[in-house]
FIVO-554486 format. One record per residue (C-alpha): x, y, z; residue number from 0. Coordinates in Angstrom, 2 decimals, decimal comma. Each point is the difference from the previous one (the first is absolute). Layout:
BEGIN
<node><px>X</px><py>Y</py><pz>Z</pz><pos>NUM</pos></node>
...
This chain:
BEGIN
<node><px>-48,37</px><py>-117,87</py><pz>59,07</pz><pos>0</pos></node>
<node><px>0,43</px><py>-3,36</py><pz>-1,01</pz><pos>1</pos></node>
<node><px>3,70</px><py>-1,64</py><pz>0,50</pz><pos>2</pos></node>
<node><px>2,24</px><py>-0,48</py><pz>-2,75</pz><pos>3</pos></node>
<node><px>2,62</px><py>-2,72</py><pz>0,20</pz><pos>4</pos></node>
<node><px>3,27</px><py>-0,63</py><pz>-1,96</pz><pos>5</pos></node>
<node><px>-1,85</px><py>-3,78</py><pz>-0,45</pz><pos>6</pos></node>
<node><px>-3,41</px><py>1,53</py><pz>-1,81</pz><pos>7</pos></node>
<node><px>2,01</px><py>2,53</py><pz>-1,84</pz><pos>8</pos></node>
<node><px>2,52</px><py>-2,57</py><pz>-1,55</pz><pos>9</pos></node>
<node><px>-3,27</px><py>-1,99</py><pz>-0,86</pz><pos>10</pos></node>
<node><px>-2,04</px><py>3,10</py><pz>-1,50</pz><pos>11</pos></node>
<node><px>3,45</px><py>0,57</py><pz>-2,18</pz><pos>12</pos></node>
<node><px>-0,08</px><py>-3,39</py><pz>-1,22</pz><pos>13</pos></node>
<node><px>-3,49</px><py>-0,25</py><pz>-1,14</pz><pos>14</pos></node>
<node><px>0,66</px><py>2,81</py><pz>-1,98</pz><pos>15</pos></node>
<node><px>3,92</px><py>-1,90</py><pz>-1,56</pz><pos>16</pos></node>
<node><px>2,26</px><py>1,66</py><pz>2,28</pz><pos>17</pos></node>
<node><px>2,33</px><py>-2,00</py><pz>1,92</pz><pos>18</pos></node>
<node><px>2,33</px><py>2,13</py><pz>1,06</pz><pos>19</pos></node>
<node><px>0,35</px><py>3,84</py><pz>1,68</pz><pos>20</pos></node>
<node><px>3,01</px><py>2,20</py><pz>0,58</pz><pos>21</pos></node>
<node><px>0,50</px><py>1,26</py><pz>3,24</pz><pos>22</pos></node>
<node><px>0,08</px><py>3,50</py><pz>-1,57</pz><pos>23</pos></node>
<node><px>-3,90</px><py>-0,40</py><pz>-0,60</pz><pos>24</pos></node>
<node><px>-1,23</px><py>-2,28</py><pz>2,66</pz><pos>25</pos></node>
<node><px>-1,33</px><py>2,94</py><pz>1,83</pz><pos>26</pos></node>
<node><px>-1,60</px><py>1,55</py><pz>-2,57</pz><pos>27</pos></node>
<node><px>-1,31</px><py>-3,61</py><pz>-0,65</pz><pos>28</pos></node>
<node><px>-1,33</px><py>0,11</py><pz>3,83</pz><pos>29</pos></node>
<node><px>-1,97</px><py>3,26</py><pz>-0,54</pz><pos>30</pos></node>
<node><px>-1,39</px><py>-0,63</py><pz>-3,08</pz><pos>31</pos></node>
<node><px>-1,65</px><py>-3,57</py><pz>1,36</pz><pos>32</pos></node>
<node><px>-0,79</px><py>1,33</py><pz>3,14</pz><pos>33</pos></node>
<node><px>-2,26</px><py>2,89</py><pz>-2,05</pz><pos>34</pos></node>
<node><px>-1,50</px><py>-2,47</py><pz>-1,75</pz><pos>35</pos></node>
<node><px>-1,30</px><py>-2,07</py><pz>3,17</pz><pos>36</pos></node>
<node><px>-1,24</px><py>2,87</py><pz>1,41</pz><pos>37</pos></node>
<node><px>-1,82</px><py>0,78</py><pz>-2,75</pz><pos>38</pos></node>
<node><px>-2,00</px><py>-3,44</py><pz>-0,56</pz><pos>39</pos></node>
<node><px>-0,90</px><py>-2,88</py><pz>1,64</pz><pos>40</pos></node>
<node><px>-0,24</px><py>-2,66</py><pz>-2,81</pz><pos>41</pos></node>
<node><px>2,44</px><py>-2,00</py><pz>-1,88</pz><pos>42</pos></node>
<node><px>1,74</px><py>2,40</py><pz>-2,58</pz><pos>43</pos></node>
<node><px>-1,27</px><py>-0,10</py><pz>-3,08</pz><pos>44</pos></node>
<node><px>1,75</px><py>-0,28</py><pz>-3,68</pz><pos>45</pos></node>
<node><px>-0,33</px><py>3,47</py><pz>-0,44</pz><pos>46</pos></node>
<node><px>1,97</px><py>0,80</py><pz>3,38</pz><pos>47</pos></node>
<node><px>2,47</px><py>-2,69</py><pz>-0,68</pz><pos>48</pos></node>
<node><px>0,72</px><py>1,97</py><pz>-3,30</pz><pos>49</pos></node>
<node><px>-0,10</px><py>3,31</py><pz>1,30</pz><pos>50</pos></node>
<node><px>2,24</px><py>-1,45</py><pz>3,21</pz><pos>51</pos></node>
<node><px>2,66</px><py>-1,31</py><pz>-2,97</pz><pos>52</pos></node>
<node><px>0,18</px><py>3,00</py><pz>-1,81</pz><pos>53</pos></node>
<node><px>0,61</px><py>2,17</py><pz>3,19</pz><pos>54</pos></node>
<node><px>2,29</px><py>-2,25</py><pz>0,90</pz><pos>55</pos></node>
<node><px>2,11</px><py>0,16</py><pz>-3,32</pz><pos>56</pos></node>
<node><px>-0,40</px><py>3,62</py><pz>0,22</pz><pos>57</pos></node>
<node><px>2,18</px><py>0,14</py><pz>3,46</pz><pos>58</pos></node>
<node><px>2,42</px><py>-2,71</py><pz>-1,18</pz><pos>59</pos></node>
<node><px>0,54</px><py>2,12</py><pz>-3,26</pz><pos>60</pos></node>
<node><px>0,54</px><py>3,37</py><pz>2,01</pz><pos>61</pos></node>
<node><px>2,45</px><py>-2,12</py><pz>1,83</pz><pos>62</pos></node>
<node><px>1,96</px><py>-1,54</py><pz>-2,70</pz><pos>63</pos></node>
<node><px>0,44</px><py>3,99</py><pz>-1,29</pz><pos>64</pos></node>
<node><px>0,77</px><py>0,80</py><pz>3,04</pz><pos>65</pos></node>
<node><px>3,02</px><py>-2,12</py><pz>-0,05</pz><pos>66</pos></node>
<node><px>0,77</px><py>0,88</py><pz>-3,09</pz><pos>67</pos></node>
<node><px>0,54</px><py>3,07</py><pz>0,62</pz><pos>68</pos></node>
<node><px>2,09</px><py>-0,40</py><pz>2,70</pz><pos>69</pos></node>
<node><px>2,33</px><py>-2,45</py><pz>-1,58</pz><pos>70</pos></node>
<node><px>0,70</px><py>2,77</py><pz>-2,92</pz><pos>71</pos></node>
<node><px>0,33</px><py>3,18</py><pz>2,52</pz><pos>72</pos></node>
<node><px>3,09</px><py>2,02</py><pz>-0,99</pz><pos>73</pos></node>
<node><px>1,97</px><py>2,27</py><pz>2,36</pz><pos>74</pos></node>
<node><px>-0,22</px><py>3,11</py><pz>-2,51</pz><pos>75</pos></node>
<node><px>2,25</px><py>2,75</py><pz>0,64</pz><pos>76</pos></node>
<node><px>1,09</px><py>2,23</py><pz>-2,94</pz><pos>77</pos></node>
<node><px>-1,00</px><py>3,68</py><pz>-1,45</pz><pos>78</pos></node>
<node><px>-3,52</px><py>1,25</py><pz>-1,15</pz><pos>79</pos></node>
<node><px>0,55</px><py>1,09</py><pz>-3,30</pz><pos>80</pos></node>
<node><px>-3,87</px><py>0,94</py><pz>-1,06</pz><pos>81</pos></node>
<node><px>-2,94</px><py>0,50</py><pz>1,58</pz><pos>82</pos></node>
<node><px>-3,65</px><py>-1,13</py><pz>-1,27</pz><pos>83</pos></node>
<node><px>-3,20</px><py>0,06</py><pz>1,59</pz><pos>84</pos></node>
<node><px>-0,25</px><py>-3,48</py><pz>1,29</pz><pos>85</pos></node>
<node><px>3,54</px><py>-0,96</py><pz>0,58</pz><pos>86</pos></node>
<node><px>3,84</px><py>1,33</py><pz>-0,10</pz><pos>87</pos></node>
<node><px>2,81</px><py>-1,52</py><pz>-2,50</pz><pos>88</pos></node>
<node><px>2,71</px><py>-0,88</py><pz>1,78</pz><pos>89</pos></node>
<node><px>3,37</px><py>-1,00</py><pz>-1,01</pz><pos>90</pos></node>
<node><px>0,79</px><py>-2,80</py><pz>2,89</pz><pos>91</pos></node>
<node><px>3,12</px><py>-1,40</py><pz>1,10</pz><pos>92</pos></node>
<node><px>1,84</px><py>2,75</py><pz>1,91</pz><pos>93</pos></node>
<node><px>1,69</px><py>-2,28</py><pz>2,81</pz><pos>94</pos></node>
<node><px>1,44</px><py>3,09</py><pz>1,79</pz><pos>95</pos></node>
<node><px>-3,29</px><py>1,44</py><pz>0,91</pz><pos>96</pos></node>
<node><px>-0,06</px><py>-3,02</py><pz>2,58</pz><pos>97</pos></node>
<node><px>2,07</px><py>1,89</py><pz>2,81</pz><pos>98</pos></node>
<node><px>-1,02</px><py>1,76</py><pz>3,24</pz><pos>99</pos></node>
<node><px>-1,59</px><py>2,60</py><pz>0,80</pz><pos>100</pos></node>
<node><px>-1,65</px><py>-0,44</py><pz>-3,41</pz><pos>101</pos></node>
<node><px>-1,64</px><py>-3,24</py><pz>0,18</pz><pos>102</pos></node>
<node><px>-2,11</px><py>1,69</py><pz>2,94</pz><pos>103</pos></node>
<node><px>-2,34</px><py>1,02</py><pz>-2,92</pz><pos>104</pos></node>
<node><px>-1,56</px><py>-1,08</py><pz>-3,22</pz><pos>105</pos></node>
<node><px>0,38</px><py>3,35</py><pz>-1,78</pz><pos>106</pos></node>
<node><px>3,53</px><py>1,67</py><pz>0,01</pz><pos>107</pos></node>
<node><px>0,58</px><py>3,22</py><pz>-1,71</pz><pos>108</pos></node>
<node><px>2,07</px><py>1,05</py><pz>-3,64</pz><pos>109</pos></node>
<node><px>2,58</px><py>1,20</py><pz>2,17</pz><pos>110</pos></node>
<node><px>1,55</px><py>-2,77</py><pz>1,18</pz><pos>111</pos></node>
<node><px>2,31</px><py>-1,61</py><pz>-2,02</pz><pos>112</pos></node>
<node><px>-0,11</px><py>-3,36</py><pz>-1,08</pz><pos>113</pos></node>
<node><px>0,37</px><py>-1,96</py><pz>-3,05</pz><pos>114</pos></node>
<node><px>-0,50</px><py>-3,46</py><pz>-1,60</pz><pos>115</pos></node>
<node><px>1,54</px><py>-3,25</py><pz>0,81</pz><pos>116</pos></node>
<node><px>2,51</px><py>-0,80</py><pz>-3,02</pz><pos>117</pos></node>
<node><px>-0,26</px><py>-3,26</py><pz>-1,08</pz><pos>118</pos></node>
<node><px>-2,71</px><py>-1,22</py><pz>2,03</pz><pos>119</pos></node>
<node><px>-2,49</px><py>-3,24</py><pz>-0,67</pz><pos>120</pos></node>
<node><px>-2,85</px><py>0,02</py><pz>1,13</pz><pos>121</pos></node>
<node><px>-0,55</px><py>-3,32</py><pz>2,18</pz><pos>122</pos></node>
<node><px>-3,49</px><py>-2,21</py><pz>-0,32</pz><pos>123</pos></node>
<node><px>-0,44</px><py>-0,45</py><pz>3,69</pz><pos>124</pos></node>
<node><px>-2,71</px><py>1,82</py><pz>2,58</pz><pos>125</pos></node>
<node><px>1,03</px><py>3,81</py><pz>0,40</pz><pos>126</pos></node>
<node><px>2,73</px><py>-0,34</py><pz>-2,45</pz><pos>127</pos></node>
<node><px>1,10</px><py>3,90</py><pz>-0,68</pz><pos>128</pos></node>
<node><px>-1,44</px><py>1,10</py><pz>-3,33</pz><pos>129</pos></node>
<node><px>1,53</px><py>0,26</py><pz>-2,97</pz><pos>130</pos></node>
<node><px>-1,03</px><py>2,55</py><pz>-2,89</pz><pos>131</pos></node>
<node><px>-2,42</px><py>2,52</py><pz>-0,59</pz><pos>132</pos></node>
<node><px>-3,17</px><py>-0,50</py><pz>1,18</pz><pos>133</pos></node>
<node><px>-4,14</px><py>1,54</py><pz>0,57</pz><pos>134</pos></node>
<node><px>-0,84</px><py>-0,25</py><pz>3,78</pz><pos>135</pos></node>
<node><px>-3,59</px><py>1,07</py><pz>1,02</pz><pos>136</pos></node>
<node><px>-1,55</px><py>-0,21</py><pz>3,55</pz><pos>137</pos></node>
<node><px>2,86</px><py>2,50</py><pz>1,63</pz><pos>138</pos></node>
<node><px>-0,08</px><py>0,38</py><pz>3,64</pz><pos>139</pos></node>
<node><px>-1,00</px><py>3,70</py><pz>1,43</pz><pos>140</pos></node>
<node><px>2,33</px><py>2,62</py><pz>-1,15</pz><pos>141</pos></node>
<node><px>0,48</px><py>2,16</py><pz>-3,16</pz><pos>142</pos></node>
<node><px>2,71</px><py>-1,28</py><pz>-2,40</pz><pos>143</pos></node>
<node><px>1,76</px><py>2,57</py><pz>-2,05</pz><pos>144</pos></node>
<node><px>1,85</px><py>-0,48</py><pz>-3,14</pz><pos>145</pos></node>
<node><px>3,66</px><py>-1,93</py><pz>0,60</pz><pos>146</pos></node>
<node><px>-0,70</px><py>-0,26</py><pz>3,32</pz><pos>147</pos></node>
<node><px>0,72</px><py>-3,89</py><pz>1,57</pz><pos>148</pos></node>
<node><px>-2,16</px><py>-2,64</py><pz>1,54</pz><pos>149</pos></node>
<node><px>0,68</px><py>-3,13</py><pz>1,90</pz><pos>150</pos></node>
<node><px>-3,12</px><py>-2,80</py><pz>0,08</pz><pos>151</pos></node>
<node><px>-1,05</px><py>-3,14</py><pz>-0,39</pz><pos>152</pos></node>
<node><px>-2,12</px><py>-0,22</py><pz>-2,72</pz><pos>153</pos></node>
<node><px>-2,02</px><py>-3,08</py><pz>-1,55</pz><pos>154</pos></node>
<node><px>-0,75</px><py>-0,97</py><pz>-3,39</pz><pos>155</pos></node>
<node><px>-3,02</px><py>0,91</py><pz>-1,73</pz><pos>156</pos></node>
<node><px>1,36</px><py>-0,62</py><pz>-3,72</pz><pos>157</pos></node>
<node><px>0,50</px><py>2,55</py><pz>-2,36</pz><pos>158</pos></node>
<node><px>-0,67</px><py>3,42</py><pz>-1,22</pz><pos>159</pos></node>
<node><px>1,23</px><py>2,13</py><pz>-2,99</pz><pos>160</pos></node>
<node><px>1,11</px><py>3,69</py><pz>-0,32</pz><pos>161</pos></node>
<node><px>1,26</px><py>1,90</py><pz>-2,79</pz><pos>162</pos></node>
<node><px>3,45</px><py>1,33</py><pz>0,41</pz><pos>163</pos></node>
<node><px>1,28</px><py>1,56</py><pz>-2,52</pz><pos>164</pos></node>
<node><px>-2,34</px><py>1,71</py><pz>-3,26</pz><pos>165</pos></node>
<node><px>-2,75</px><py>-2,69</py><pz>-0,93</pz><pos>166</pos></node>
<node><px>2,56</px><py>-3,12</py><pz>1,28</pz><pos>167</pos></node>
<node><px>-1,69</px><py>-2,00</py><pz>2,55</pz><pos>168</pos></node>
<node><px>1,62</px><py>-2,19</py><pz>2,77</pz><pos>169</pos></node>
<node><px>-1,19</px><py>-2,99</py><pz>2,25</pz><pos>170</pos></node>
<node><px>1,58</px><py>-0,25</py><pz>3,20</pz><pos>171</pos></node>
<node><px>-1,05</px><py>-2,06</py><pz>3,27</pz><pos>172</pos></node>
<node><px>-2,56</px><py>1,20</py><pz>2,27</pz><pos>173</pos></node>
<node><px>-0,10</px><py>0,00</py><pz>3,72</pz><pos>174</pos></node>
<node><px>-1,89</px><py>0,79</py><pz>2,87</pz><pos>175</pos></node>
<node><px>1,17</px><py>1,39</py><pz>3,50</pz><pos>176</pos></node>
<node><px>-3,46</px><py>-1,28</py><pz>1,43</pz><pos>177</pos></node>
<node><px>-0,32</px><py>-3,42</py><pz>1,14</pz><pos>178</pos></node>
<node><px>-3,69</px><py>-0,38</py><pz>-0,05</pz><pos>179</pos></node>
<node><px>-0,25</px><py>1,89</py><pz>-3,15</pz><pos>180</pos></node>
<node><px>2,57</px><py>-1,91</py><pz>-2,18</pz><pos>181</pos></node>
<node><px>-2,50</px><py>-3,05</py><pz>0,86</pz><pos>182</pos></node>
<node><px>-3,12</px><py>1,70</py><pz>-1,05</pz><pos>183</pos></node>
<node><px>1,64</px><py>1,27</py><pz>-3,24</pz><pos>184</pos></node>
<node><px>1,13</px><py>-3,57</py><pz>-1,04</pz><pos>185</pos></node>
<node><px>-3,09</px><py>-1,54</py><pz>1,33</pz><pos>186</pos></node>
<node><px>-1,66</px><py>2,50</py><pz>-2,07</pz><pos>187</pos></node>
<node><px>1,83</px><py>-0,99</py><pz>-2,95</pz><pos>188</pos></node>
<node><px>-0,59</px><py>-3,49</py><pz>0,50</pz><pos>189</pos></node>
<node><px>-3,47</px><py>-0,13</py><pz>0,44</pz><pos>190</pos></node>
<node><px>-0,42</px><py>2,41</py><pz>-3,39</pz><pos>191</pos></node>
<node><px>1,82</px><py>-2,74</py><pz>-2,00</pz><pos>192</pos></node>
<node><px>-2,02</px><py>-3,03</py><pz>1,71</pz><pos>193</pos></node>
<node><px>-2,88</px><py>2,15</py><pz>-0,79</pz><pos>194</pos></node>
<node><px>1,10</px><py>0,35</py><pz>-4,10</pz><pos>195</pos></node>
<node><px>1,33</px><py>-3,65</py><pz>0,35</pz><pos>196</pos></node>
<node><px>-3,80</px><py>-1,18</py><pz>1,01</pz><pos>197</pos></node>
<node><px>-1,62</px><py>2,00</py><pz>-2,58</pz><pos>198</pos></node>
<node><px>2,19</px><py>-1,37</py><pz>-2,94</pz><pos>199</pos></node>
<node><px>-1,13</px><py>-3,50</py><pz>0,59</pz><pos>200</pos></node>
């Protein structure tokens, strides 16, 4: 297989307007060039360049989400207080469930007692502890039950709405407890709107 250098790769990037690449990518970068070469023997032609662009924009995008995601991660520890199909509300910001022996598992039972943090704001940093009711979706393995407790980290993937009490609806934060999944919701998301965004012009 032909050899791929840092040199060629900076200059195939250029050719093509990019001047810079995060380390976070530069592998991916590496892979996708070196697949290329293999595959042809001849200078690239504008059709690759484009197709080499968009693939690139597609990582850096999946990367920028990714980031995202993990600057607006919330420790969320609080009550289940419903149930749905795809998700659990949960009403977050019981501090007390952060003790030993229960922080040994995500899902703690009804019995245990705990209750929430008076008073408490929720902060704006990285794994700042959740504040609020909230939908989570993506739960790790384990049946929740009604009022029982969990303790995650869970990542934003915007919003959803329930109806709580009669006809009365209510938007609340949603979250993730999946990683990989939070970033292919949002990336979902954003690629639906670039989509609209394209068509509209």
């Amino acid at each position: 297989m032909k050899n791929i250098h840092k040199k060629s790769v900076l200059i195939e990037l250029s050719a093509i307007g990019i001047t810079t690449v995060t380390p976070t990518v530069w592998w991916a970068l590496i892979l996708l060039f070196a697949i290329s070469a293999a595959a042809q023997t001849n200078s690239p032609t504008a059709a690759d360049l484009a197709e080499r662009q968009k693939e690139i924009s597609r990582i850096e995008l999946k990367e920028q989400i990714r980031a995202q995601c993990l600057e607006g991660r919330r420790s969320i520890c609080g009550k289940i207080l419903r149930i749905l199909p795809d998700g659990v509300l949960i009403e977050a910001g019981y501090t007390n469930l952060l003790r030993a022996p229960l922080t040994k598992s995500w899902l703690i039972p009804a019995t245990v007692v705990a209750s929430p943090a008076q008073n408490l704001i929720e902060g704006k940093n990285p794994g700042a502890i959740c504040v609020g009711n909230i939908f989570l979706t993506d739960l790790p393995r384990g049946k929740p039950h009604l009022y029982d407790y969990v303790i995650v980290a869970g990542y934003p993937t915007g919003t959803a709405t329930y109806t709580s009490v009669g006809t009365v609806k209510k938007t609340v934060r949603r979250f993730s407890a999946n990683l990989d999944k939070a970033v292919a919701a949002n990336l979902a998301v954003t690629n639906q709107l670039r989509a609209v965004s394209s068509e509209t012009k």
